[in-house]
mmCIF file of the N, C-alpha and C atoms, coordinates in Angstrom:
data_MODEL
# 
_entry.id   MODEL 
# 
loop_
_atom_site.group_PDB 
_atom_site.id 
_atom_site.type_symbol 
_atom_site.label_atom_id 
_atom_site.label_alt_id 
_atom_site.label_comp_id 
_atom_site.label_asym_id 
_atom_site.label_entity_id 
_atom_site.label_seq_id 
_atom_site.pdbx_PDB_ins_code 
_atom_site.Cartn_x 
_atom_site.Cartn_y 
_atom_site.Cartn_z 
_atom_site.occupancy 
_atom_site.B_iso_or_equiv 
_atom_site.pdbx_formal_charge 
_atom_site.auth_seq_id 
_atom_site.auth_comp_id 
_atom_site.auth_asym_id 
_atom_site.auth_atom_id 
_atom_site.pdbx_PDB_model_num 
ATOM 1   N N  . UNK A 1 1  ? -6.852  21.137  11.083  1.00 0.00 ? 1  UNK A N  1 
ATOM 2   C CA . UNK A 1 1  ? -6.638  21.058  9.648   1.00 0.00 ? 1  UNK A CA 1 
ATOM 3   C C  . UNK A 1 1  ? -7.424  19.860  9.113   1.00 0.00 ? 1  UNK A C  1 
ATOM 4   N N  . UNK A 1 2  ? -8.143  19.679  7.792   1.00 0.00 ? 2  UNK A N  1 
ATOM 5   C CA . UNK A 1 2  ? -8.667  18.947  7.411   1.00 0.00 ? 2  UNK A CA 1 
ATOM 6   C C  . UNK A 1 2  ? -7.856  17.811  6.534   1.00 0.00 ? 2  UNK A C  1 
ATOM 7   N N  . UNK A 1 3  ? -8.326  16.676  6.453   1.00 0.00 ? 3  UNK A N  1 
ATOM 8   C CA . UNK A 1 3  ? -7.374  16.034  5.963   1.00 0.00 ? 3  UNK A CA 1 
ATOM 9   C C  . UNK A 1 3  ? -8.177  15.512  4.381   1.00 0.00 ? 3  UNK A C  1 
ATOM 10  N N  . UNK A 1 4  ? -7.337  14.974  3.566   1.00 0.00 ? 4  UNK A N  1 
ATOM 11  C CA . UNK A 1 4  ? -8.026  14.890  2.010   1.00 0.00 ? 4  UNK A CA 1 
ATOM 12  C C  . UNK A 1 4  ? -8.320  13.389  2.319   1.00 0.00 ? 4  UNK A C  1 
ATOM 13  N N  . UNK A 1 5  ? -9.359  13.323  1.773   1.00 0.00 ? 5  UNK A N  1 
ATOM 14  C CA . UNK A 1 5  ? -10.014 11.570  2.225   1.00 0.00 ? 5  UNK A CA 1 
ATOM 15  C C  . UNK A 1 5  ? -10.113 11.155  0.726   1.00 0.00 ? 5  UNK A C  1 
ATOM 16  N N  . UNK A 1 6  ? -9.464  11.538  -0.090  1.00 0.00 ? 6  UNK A N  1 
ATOM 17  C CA . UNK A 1 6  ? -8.999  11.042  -1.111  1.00 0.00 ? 6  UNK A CA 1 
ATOM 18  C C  . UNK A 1 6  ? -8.694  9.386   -1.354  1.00 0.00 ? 6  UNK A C  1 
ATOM 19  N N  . UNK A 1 7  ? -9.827  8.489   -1.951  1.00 0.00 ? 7  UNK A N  1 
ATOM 20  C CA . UNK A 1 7  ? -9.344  7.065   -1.898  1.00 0.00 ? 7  UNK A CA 1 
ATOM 21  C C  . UNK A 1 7  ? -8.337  6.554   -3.029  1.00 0.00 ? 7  UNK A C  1 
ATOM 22  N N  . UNK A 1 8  ? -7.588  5.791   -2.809  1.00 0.00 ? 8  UNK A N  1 
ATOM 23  C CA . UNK A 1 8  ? -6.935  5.424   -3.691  1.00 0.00 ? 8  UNK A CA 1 
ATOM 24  C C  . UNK A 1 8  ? -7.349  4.526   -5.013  1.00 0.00 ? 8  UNK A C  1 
ATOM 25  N N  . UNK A 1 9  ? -7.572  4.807   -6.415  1.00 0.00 ? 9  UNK A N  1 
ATOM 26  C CA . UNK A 1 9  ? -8.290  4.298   -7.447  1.00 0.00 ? 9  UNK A CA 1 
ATOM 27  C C  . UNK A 1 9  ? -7.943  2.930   -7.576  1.00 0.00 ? 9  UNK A C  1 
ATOM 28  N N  . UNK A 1 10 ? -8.891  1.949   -7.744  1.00 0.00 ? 10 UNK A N  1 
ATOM 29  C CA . UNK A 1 10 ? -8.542  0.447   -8.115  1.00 0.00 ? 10 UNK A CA 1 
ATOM 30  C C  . UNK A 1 10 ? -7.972  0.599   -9.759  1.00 0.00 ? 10 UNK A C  1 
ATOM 31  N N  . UNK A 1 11 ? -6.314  -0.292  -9.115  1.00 0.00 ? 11 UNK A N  1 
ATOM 32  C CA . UNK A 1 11 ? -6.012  -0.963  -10.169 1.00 0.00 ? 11 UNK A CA 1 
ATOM 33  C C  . UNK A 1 11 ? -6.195  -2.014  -11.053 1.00 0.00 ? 11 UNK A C  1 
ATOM 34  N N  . UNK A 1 12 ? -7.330  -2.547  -10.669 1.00 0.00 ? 12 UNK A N  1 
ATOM 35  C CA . UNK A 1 12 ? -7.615  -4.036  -11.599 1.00 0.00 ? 12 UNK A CA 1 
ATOM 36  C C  . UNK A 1 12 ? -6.962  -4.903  -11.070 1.00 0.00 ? 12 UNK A C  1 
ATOM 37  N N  . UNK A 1 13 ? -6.208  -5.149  -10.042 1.00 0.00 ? 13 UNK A N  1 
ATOM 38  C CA . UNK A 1 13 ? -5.311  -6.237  -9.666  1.00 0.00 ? 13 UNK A CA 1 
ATOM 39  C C  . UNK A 1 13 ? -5.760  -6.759  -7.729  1.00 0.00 ? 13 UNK A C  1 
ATOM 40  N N  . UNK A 1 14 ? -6.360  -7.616  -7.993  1.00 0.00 ? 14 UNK A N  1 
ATOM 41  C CA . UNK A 1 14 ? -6.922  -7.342  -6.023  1.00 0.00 ? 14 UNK A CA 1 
ATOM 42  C C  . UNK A 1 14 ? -5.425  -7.397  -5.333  1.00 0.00 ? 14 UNK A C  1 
ATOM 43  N N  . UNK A 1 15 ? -4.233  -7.890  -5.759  1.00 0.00 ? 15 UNK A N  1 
ATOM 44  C CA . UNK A 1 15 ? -3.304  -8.108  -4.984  1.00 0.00 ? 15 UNK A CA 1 
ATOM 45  C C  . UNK A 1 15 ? -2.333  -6.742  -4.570  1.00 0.00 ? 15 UNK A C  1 
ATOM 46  N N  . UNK A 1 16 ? -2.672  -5.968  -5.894  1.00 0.00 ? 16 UNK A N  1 
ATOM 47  C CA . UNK A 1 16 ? -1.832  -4.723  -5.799  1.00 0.00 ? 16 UNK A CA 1 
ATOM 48  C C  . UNK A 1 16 ? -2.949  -3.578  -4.714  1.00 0.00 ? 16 UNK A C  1 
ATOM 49  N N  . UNK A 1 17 ? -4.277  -3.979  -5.069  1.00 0.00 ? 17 UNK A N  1 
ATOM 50  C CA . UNK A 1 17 ? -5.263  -3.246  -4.723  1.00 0.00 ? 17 UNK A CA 1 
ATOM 51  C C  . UNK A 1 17 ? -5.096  -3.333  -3.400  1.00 0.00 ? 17 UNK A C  1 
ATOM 52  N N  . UNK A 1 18 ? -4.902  -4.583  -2.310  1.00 0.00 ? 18 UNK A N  1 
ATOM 53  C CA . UNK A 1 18 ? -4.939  -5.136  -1.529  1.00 0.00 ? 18 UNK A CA 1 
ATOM 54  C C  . UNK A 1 18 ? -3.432  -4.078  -0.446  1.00 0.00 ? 18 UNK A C  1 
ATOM 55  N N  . UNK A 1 19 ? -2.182  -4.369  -1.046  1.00 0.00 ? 19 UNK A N  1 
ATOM 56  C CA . UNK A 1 19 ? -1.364  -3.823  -0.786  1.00 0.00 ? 19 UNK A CA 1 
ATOM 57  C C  . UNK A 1 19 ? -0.981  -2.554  -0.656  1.00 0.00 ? 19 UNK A C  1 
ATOM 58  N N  . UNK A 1 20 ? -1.707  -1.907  -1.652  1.00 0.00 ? 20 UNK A N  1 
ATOM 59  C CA . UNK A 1 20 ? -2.201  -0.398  -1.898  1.00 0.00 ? 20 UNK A CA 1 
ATOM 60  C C  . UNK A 1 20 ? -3.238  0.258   -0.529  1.00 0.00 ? 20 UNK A C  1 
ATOM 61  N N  . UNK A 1 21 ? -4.221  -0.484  -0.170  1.00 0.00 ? 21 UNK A N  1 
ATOM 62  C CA . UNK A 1 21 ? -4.804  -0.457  1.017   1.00 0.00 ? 21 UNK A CA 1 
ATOM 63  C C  . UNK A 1 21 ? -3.743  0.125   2.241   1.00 0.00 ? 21 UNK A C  1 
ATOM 64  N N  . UNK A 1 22 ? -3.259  -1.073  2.440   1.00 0.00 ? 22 UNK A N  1 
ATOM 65  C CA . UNK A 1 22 ? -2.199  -0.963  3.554   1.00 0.00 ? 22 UNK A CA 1 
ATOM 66  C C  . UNK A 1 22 ? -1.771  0.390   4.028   1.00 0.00 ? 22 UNK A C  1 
ATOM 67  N N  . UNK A 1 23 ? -1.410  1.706   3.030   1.00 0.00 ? 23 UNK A N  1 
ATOM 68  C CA . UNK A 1 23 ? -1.254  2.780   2.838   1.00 0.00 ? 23 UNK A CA 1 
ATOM 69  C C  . UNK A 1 23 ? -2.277  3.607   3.578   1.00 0.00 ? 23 UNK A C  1 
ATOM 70  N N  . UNK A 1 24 ? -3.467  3.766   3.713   1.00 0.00 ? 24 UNK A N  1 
ATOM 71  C CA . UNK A 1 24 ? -4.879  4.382   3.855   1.00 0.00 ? 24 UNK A CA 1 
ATOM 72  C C  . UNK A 1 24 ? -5.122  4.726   4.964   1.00 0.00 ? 24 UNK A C  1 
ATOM 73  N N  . UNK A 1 25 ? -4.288  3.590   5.957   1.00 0.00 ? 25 UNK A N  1 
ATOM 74  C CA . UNK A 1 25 ? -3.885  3.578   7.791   1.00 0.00 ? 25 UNK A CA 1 
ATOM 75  C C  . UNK A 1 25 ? -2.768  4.516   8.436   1.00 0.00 ? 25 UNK A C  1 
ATOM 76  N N  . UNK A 1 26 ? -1.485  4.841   6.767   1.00 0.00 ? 26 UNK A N  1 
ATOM 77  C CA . UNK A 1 26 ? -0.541  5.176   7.565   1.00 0.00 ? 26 UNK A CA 1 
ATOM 78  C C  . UNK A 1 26 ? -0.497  6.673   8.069   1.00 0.00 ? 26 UNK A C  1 
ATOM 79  N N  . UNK A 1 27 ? -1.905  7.532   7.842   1.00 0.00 ? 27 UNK A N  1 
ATOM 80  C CA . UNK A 1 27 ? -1.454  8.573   8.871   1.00 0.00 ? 27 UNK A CA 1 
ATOM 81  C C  . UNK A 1 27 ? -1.704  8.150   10.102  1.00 0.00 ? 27 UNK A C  1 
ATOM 82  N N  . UNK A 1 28 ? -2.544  7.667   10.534  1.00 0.00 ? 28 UNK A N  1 
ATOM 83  C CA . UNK A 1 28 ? -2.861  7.349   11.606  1.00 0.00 ? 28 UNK A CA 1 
ATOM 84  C C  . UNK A 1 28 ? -1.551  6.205   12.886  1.00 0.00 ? 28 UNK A C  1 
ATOM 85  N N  . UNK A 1 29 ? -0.922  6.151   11.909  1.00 0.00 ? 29 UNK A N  1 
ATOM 86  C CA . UNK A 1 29 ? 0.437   5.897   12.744  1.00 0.00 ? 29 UNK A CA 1 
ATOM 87  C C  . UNK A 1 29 ? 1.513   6.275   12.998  1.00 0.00 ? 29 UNK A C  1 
ATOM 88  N N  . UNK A 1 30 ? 2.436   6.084   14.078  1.00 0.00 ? 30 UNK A N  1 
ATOM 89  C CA . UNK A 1 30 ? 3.421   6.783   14.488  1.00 0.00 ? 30 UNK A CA 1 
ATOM 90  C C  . UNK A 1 30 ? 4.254   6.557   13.371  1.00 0.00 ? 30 UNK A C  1 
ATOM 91  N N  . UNK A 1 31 ? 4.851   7.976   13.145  1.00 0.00 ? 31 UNK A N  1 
ATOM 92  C CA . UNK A 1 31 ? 5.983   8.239   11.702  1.00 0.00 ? 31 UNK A CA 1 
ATOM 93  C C  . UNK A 1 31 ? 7.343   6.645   11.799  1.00 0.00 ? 31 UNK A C  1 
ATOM 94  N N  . UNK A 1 32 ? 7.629   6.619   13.340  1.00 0.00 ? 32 UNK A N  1 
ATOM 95  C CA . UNK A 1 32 ? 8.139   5.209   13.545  1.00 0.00 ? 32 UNK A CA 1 
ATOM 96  C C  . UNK A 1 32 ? 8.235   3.891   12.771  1.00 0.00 ? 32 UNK A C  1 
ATOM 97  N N  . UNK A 1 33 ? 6.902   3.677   12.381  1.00 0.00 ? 33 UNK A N  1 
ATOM 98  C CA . UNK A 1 33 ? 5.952   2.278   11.924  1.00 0.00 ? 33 UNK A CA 1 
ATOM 99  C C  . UNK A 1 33 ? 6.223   2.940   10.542  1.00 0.00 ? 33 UNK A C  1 
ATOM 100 N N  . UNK A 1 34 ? 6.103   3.750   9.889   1.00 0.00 ? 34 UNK A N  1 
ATOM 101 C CA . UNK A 1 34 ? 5.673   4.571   8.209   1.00 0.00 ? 34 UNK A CA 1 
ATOM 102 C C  . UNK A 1 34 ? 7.158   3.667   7.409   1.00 0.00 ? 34 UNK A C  1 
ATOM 103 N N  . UNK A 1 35 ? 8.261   3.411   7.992   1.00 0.00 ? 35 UNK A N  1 
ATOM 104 C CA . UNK A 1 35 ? 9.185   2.698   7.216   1.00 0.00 ? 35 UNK A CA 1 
ATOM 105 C C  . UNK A 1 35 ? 8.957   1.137   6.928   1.00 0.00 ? 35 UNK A C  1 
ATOM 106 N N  . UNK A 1 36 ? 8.417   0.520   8.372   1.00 0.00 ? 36 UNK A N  1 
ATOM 107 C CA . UNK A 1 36 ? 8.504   -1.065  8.211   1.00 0.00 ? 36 UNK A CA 1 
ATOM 108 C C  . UNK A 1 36 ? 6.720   -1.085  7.081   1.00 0.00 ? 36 UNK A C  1 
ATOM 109 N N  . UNK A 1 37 ? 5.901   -0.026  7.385   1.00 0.00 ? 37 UNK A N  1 
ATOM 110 C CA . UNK A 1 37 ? 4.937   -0.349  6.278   1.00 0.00 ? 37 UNK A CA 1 
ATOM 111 C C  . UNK A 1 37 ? 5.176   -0.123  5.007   1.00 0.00 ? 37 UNK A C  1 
ATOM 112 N N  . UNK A 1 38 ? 6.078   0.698   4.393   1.00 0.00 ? 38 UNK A N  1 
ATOM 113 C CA . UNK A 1 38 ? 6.748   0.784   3.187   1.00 0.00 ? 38 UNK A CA 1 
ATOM 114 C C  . UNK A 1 38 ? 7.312   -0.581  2.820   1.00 0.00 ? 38 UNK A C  1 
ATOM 115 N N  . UNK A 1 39 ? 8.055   -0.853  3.733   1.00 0.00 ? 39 UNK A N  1 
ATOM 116 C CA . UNK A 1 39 ? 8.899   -1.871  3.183   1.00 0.00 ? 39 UNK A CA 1 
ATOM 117 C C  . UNK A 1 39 ? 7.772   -3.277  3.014   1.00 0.00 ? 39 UNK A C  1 
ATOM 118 N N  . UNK A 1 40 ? 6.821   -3.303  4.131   1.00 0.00 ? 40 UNK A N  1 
ATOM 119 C CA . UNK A 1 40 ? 5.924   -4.463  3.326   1.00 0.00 ? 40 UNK A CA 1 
ATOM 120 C C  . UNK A 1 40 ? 5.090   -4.201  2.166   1.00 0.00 ? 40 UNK A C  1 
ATOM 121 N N  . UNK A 1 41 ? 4.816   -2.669  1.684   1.00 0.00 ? 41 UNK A N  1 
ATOM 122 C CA . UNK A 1 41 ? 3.956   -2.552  0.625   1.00 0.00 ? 41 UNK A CA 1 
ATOM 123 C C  . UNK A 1 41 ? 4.901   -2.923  -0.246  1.00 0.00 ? 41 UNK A C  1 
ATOM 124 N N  . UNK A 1 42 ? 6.134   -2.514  -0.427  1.00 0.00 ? 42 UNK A N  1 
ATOM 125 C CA . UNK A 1 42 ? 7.146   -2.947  -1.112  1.00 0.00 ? 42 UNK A CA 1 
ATOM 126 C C  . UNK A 1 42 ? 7.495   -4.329  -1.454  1.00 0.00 ? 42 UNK A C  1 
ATOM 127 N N  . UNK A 1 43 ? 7.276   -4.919  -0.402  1.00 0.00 ? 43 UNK A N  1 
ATOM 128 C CA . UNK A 1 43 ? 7.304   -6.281  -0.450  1.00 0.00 ? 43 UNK A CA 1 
ATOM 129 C C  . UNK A 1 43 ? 6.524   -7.018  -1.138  1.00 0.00 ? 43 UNK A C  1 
ATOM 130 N N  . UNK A 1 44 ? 5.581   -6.785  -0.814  1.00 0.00 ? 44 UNK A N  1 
ATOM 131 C CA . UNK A 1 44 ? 3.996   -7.375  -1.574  1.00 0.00 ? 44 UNK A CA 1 
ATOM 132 C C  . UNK A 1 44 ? 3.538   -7.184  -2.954  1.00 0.00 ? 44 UNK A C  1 
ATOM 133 N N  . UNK A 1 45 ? 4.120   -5.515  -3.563  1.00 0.00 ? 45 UNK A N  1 
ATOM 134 C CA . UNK A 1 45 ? 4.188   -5.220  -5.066  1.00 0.00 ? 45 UNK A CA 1 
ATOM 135 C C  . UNK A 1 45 ? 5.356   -5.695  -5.736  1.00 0.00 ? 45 UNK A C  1 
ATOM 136 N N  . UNK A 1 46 ? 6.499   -6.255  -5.219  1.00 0.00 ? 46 UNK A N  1 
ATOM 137 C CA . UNK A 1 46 ? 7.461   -6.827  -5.920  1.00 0.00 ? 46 UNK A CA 1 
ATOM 138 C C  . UNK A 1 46 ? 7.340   -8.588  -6.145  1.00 0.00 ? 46 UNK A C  1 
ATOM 139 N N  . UNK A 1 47 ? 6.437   -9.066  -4.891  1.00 0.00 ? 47 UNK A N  1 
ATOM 140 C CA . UNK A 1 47 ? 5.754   -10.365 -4.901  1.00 0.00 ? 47 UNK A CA 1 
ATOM 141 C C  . UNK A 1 47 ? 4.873   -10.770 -6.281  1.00 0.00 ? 47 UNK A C  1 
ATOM 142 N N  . UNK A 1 48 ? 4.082   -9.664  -5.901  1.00 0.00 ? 48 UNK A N  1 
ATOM 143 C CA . UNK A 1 48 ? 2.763   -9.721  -7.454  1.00 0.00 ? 48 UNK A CA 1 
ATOM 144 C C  . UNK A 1 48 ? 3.741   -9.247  -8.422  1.00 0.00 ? 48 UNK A C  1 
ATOM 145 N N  . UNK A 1 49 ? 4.875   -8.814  -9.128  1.00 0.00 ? 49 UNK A N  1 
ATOM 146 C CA . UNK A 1 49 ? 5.090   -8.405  -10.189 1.00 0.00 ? 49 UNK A CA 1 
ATOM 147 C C  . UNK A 1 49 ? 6.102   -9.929  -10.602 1.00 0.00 ? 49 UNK A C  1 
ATOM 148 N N  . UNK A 1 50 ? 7.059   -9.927  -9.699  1.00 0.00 ? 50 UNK A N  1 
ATOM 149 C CA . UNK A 1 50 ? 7.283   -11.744 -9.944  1.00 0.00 ? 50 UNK A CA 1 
ATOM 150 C C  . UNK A 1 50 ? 6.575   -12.487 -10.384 1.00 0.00 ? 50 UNK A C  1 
ATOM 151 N N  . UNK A 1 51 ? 5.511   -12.757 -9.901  1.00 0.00 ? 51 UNK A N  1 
ATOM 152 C CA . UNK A 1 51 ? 4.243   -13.611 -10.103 1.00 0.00 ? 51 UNK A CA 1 
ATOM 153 C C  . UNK A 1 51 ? 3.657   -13.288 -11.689 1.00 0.00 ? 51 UNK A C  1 
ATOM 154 N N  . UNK A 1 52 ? 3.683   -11.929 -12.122 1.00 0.00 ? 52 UNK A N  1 
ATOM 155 C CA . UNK A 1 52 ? 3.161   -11.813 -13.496 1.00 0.00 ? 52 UNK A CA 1 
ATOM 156 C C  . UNK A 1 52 ? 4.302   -12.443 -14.594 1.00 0.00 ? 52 UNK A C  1 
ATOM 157 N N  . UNK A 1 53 ? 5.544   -12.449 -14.292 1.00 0.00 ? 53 UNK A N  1 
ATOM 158 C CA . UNK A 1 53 ? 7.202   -12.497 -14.904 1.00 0.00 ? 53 UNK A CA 1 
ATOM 159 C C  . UNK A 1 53 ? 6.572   -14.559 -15.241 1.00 0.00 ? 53 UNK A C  1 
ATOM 160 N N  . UNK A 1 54 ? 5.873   -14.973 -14.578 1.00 0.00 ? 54 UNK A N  1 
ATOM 161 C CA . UNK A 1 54 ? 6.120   -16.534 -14.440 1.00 0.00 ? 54 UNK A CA 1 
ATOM 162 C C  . UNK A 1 54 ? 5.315   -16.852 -16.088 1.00 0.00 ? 54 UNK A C  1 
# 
């Protein structure tokens, strides 16, 4: 089966852009790992949105 190599569009933000990345790897990993990388993309977009709040 072919897979969609679809990149993900820049948001204007390198930090969100950055975190957004992170994503791009996760087929290529065991479904295992797919929660603790959520939770750091999660981590990292709730970091930068704090950061805009200041």
């Amino acid at each position: 089966m072919e897979q969609d190599q679809t990149q993900i569009p820049s948001t204007g933000d390198q930090a969100v852009d950055a975190a957004l990345t992170v994503l791009d790897g996760l087929d290529g990993r065991p479904v295992r790992e797919h929660v603790a990388v959520f939770d750091a993309v999660h981590g990292a977009l709730a970091d930068r949105l704090a950061e805009t709040r200041d």
